[in-house]
Biopython code that builds the backbone (N, CA, C, O; Angstrom):
import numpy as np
from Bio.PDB.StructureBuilder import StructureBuilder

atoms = [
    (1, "UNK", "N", (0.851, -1.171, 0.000)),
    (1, "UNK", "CA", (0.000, 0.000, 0.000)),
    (1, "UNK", "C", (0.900, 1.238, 0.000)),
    (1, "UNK", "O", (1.532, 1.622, 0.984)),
    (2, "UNK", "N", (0.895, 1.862, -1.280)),
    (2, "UNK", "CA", (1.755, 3.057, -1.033)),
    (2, "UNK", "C", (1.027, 4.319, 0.091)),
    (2, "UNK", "O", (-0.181, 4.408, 0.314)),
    (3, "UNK", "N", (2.221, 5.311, 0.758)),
    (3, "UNK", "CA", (1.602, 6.036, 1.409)),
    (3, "UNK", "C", (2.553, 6.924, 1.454)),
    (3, "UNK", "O", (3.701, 6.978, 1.013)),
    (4, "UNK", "N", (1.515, 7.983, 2.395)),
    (4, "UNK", "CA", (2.906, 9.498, 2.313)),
    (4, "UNK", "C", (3.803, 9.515, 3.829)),
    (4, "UNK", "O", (3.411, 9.499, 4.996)),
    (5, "UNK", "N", (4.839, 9.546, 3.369)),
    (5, "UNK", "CA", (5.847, 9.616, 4.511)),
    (5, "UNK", "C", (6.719, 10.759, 4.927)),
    (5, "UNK", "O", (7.598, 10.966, 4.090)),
    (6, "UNK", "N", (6.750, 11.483, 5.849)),
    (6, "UNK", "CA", (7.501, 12.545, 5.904)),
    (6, "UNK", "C", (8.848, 11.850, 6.771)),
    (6, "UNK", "O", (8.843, 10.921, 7.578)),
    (7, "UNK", "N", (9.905, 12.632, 6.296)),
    (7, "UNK", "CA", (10.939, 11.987, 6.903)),
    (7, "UNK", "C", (12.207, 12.924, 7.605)),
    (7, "UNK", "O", (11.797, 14.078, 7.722)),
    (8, "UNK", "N", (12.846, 12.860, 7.832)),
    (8, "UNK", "CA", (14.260, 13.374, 7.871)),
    (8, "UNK", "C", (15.179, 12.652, 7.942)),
    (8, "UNK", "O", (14.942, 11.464, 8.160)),
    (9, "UNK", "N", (16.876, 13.199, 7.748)),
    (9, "UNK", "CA", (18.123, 12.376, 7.729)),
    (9, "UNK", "C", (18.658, 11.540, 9.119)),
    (9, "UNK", "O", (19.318, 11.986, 10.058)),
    (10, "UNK", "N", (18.294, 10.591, 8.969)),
    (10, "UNK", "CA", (19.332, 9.983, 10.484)),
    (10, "UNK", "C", (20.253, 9.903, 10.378)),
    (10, "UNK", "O", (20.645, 9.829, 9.214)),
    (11, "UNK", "N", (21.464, 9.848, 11.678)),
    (11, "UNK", "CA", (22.602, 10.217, 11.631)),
    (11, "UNK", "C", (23.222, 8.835, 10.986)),
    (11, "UNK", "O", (24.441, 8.768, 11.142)),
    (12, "UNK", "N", (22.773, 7.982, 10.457)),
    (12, "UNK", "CA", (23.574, 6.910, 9.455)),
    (12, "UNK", "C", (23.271, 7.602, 8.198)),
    (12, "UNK", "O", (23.619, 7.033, 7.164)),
    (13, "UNK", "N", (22.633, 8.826, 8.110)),
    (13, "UNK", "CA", (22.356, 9.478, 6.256)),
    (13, "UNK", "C", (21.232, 8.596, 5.850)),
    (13, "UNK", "O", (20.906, 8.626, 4.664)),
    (14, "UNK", "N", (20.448, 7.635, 6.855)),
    (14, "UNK", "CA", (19.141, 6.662, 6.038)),
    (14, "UNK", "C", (18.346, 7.521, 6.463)),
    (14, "UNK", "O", (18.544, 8.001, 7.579)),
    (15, "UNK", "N", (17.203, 7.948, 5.651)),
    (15, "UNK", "CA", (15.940, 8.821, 5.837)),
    (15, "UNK", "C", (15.203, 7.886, 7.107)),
    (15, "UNK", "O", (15.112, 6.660, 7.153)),
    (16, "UNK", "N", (14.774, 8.776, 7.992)),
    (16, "UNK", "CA", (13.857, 8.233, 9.354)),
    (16, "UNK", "C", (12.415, 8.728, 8.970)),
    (16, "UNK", "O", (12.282, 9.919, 8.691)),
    (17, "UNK", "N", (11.158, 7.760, 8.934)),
    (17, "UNK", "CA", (10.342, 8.394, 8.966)),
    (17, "UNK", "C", (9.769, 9.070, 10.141)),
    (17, "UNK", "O", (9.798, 8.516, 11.240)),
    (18, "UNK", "N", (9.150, 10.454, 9.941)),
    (18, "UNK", "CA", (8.284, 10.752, 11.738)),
    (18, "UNK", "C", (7.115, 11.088, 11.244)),
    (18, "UNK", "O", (6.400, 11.719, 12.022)),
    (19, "UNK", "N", (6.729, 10.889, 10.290)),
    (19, "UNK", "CA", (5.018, 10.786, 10.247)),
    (19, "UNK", "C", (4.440, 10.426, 8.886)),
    (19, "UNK", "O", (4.946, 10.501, 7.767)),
    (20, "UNK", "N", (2.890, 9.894, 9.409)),
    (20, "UNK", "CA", (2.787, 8.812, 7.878)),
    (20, "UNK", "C", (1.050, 9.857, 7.611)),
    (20, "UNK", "O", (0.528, 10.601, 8.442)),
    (21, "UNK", "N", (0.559, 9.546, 6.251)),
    (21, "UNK", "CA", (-0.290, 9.859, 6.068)),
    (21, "UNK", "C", (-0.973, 8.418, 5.399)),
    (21, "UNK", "O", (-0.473, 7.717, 4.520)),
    (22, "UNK", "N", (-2.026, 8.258, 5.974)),
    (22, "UNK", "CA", (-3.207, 6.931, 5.482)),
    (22, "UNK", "C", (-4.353, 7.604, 5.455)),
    (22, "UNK", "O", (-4.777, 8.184, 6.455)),
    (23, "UNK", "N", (-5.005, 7.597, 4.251)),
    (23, "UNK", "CA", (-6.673, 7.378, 3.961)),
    (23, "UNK", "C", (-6.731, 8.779, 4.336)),
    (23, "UNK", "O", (-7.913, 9.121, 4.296)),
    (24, "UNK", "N", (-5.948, 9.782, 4.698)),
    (24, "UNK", "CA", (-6.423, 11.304, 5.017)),
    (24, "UNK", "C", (-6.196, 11.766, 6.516)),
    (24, "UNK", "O", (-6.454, 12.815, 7.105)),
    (25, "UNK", "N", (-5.496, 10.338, 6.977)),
    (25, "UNK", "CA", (-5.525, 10.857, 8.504)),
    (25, "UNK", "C", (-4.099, 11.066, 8.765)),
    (25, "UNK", "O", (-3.416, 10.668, 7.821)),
    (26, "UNK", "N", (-3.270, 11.673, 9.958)),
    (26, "UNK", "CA", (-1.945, 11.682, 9.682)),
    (26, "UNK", "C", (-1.525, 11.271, 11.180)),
    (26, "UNK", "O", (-1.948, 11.801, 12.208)),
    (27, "UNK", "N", (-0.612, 10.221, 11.085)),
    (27, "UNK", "CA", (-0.120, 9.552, 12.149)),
    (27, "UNK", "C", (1.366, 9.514, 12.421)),
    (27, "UNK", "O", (2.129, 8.846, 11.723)),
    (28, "UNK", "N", (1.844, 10.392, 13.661)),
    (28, "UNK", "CA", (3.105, 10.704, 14.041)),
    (28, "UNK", "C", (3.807, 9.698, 14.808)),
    (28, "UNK", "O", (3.254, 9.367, 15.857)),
    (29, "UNK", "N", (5.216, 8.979, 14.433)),
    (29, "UNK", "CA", (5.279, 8.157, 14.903)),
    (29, "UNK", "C", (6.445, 8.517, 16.068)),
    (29, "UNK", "O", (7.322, 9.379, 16.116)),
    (30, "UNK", "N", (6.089, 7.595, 16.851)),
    (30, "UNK", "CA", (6.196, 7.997, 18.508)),
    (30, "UNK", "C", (7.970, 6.944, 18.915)),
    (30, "UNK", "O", (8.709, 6.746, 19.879)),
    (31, "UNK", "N", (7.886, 6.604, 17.606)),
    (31, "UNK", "CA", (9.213, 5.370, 18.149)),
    (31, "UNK", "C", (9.581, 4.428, 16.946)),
    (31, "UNK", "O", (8.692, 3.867, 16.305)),
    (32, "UNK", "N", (10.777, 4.286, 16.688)),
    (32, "UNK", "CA", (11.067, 3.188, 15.689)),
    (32, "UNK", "C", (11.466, 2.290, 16.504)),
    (32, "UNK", "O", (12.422, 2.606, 17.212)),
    (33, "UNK", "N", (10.903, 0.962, 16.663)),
    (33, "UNK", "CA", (11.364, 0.163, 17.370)),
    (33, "UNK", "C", (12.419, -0.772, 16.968)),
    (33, "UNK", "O", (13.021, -1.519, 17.739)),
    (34, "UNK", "N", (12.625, -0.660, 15.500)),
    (34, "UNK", "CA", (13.696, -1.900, 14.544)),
    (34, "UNK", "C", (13.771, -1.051, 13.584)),
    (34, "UNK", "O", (12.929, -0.161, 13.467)),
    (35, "UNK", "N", (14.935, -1.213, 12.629)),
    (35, "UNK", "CA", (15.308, -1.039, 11.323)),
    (35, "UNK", "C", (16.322, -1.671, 10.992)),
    (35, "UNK", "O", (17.369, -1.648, 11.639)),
    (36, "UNK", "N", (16.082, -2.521, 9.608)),
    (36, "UNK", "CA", (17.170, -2.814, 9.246)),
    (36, "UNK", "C", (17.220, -3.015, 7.336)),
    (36, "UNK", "O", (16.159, -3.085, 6.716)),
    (37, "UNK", "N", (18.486, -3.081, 6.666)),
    (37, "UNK", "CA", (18.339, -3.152, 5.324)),
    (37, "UNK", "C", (17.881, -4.316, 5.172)),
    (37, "UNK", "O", (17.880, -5.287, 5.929)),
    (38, "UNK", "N", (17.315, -4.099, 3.688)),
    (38, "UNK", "CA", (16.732, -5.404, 2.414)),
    (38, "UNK", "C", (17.854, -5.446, 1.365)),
    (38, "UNK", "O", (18.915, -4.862, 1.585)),
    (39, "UNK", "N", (17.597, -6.251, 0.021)),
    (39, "UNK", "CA", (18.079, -6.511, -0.958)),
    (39, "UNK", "C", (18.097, -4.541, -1.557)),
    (39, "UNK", "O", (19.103, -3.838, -1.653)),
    (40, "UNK", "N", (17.259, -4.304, -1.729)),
    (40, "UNK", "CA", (17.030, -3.095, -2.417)),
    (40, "UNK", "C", (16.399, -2.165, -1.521)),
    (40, "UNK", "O", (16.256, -1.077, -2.079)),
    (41, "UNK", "N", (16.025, -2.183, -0.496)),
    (41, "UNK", "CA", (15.228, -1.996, 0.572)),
    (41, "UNK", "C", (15.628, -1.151, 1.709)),
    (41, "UNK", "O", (16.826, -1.261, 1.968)),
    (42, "UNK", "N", (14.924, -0.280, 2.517)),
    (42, "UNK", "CA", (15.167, -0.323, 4.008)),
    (42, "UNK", "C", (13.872, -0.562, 4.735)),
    (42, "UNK", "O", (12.823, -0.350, 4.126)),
    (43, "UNK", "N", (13.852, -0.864, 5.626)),
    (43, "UNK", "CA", (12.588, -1.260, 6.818)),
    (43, "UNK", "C", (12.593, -0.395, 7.828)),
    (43, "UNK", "O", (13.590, 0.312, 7.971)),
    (44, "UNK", "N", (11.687, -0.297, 8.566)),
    (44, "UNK", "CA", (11.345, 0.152, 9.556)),
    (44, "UNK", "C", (9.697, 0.251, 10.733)),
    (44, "UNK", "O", (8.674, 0.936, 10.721)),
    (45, "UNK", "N", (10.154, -0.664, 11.463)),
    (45, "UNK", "CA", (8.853, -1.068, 11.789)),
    (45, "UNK", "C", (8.960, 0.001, 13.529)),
    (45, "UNK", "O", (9.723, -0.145, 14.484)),
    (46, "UNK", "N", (7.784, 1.056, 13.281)),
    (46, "UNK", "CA", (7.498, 2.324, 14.126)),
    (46, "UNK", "C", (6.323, 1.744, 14.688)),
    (46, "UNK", "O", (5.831, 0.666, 14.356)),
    (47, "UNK", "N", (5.978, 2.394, 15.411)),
    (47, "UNK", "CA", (5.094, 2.876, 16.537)),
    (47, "UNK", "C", (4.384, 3.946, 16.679)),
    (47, "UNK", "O", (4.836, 4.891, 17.326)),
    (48, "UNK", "N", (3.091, 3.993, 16.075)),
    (48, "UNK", "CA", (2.213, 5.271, 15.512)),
    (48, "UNK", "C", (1.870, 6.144, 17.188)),
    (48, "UNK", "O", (2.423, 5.790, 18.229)),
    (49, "UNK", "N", (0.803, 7.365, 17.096)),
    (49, "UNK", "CA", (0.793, 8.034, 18.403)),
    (49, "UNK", "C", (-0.681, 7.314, 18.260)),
    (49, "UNK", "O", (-1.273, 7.856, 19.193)),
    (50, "UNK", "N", (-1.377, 6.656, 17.812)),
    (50, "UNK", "CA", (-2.489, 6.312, 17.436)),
    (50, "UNK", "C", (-2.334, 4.551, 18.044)),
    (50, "UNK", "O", (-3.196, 3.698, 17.834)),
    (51, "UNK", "N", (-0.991, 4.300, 18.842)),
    (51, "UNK", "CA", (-0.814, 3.092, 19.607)),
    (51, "UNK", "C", (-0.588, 1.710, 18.370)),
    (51, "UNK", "O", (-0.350, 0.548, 18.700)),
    (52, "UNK", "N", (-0.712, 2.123, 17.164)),
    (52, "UNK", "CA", (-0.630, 0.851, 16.498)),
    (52, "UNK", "C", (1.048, 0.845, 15.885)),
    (52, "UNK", "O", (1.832, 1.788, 15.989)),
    (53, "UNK", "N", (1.341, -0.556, 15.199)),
    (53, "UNK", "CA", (2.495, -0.734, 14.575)),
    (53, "UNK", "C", (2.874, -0.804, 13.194)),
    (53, "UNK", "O", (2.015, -1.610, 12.836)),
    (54, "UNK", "N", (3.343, -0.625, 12.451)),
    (54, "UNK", "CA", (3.648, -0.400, 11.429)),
    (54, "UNK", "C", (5.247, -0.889, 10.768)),
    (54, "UNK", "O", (6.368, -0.801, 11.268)),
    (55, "UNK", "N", (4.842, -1.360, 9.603)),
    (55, "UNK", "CA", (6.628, -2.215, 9.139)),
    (55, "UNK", "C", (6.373, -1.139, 7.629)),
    (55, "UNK", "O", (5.343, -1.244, 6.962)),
    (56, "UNK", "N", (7.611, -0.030, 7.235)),
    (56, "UNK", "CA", (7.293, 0.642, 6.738)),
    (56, "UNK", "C", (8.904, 0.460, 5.638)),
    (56, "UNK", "O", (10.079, 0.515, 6.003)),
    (57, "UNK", "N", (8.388, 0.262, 4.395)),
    (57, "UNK", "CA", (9.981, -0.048, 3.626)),
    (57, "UNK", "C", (9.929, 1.407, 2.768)),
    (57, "UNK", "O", (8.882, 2.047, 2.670)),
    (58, "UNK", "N", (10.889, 1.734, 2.310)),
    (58, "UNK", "CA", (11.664, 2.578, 1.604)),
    (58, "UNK", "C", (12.980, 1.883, 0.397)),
    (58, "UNK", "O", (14.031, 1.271, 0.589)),
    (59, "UNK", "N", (12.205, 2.397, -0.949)),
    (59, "UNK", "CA", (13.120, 2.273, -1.903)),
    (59, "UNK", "C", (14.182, 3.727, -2.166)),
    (59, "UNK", "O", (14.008, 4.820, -2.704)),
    (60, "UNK", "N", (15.286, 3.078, -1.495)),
    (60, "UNK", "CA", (16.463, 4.449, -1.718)),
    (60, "UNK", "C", (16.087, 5.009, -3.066)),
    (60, "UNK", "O", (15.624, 6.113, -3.353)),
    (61, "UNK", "N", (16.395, 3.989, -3.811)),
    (61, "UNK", "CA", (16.327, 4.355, -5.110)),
    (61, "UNK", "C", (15.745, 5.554, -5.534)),
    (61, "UNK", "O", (16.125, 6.717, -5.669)),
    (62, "UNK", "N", (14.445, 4.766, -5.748)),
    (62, "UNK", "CA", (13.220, 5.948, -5.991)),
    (62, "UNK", "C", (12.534, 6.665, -5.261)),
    (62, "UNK", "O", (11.462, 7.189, -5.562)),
    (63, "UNK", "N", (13.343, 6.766, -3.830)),
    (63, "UNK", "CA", (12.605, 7.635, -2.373)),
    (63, "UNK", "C", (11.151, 7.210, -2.522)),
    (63, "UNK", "O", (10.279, 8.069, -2.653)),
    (64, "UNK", "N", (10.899, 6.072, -2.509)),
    (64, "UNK", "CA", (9.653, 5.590, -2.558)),
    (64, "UNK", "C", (9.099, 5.092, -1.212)),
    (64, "UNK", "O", (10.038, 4.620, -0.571)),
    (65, "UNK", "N", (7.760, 5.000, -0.428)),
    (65, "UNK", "CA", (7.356, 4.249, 0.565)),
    (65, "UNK", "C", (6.507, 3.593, 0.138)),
    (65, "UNK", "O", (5.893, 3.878, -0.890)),
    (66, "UNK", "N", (6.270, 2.435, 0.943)),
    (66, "UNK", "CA", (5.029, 1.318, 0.998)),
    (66, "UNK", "C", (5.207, 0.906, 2.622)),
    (66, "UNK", "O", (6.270, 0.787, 3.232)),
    (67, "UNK", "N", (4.133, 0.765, 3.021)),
    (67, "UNK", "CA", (3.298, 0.258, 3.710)),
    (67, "UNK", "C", (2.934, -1.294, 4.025)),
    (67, "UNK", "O", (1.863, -1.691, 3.567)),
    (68, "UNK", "N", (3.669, -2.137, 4.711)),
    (68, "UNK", "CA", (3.878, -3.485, 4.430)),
    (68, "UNK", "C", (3.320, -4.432, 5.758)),
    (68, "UNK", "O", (2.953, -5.606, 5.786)),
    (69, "UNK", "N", (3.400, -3.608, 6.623)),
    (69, "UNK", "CA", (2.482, -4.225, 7.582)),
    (69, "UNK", "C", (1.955, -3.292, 8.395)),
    (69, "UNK", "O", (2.486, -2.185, 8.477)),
    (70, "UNK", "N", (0.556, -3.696, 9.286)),
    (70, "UNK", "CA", (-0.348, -3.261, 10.256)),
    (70, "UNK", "C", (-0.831, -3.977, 10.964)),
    (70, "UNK", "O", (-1.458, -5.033, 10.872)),
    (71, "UNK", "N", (-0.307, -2.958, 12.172)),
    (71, "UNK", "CA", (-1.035, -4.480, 13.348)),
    (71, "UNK", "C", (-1.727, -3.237, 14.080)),
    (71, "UNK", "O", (-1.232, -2.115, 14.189)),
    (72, "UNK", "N", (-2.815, -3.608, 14.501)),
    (72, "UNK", "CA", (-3.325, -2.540, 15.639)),
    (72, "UNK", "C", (-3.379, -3.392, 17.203)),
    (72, "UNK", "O", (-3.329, -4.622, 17.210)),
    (73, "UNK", "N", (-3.462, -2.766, 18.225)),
    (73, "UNK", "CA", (-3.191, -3.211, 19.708)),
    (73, "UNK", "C", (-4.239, -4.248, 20.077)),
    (73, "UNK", "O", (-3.987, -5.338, 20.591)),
    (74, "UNK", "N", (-5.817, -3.642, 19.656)),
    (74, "UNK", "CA", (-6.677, -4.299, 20.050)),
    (74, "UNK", "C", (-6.738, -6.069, 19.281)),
    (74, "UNK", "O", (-7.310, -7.051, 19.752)),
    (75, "UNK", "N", (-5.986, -5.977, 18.072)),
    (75, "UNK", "CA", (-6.158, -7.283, 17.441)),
    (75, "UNK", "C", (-5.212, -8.011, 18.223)),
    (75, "UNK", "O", (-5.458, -9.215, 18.294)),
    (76, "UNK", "N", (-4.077, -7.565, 18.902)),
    (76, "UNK", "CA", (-2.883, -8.088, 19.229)),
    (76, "UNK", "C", (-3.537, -8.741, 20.814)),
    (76, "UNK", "O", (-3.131, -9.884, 21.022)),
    (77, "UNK", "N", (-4.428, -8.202, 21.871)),
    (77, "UNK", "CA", (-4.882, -8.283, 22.430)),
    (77, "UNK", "C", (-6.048, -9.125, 22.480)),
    (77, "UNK", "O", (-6.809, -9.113, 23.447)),
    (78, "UNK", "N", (-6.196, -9.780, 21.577)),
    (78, "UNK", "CA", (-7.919, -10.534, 21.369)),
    (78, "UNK", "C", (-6.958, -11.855, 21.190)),
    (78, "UNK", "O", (-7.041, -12.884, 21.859)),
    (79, "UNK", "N", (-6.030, -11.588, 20.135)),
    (79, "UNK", "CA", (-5.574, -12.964, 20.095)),
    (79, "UNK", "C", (-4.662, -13.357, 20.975)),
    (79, "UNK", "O", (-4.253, -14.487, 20.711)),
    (80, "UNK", "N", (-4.122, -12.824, 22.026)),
    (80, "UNK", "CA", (-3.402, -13.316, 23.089)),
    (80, "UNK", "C", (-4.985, -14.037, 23.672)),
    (80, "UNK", "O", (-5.056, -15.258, 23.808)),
    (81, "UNK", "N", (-6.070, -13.229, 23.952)),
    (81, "UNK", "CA", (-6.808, -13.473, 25.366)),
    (81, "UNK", "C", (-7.581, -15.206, 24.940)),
    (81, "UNK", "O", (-7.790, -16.137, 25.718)),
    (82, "UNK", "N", (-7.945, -15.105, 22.969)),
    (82, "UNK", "CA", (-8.257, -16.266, 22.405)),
    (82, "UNK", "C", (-7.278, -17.319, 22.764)),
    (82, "UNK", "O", (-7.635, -18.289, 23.432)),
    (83, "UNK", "N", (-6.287, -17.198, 22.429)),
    (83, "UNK", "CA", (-5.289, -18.060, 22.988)),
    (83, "UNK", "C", (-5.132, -18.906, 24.111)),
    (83, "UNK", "O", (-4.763, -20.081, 24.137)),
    (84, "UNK", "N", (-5.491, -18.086, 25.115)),
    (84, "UNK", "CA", (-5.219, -18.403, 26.204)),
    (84, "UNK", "C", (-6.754, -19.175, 26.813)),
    (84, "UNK", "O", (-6.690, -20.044, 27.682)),
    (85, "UNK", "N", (-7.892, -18.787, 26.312)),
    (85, "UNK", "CA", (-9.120, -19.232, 26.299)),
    (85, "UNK", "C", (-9.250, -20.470, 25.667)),
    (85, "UNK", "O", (-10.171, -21.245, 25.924)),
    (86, "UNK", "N", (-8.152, -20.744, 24.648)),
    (86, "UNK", "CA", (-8.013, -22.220, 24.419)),
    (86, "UNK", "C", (-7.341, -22.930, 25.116)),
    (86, "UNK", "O", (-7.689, -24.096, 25.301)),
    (87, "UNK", "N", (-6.201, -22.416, 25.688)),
    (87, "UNK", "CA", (-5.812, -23.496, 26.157)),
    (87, "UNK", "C", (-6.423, -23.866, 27.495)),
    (87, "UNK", "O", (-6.043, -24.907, 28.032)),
    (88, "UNK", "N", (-7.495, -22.971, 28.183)),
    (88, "UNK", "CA", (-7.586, -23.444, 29.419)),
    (88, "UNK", "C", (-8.695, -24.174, 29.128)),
    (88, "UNK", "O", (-9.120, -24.833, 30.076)),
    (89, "UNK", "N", (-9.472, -24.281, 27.795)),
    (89, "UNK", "CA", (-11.029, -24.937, 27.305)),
    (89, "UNK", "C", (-10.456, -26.562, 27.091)),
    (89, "UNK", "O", (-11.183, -27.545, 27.240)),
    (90, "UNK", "N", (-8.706, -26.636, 26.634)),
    (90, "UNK", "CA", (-8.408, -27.655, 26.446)),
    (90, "UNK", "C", (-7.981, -28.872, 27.790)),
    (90, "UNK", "O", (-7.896, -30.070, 27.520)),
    (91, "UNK", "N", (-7.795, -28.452, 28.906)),
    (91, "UNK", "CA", (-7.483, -28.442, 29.942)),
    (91, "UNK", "C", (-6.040, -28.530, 30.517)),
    (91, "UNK", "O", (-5.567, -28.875, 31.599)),
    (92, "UNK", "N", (-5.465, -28.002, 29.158)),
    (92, "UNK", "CA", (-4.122, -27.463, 29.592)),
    (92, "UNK", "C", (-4.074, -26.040, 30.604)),
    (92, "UNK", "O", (-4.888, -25.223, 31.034)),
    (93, "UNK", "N", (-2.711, -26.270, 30.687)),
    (93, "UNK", "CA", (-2.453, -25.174, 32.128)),
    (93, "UNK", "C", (-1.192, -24.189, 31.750)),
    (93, "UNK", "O", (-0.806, -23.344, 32.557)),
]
sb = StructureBuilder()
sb.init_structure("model")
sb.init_model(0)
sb.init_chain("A")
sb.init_seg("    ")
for serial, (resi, resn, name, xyz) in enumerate(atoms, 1):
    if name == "N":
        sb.init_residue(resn, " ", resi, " ")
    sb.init_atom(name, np.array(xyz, "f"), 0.0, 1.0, " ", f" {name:<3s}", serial, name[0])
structure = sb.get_structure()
């Protein structure tokens, strides 16, 4: 999913993103928690102020972004609690 990324220089000279634009809304990100290079690639999976996560690549090349993963808190949270609702239905411990 391409999207708009505002960025600046980090002190390795790799563009950092600090805020994304989706669907019209604009989400400042509060933390990069990982980055690391691809084949052609850089990554960066942030931490929106909107509490969700994001894996966000960049083509040097063509100063391009996409949008490669989304996780939001509440999904991350249902499937821990499902999880755990199985195993105690199973009569594991």
């Amino acid at each position: 999913m391409r999207i708009e990324v505002e960025s600046e220089a980090g002190h390795s000279g790799i563009e950092t993103p600090k805020r994304i634009r989706l669907d019209g809304r604009v989400v400042e990100i509060v933390e990069t928690i990982d980055r690391w290079p691809g084949r052609d690639y850089y990554y960066f999976k942030v931490k929106g102020d909107d509490g969700n996560l994001y894996i966000l690549r960049l083509d040097e090349a063509r100063r391009d972004w996409e949008l490669t993963m989304f996780q939001s808190p509440p999904a991350q949270s249902h499937s821990a609690i499902h999880h755990e609702g199985q195993k105690r239905g199973n009569g594991m411990s």
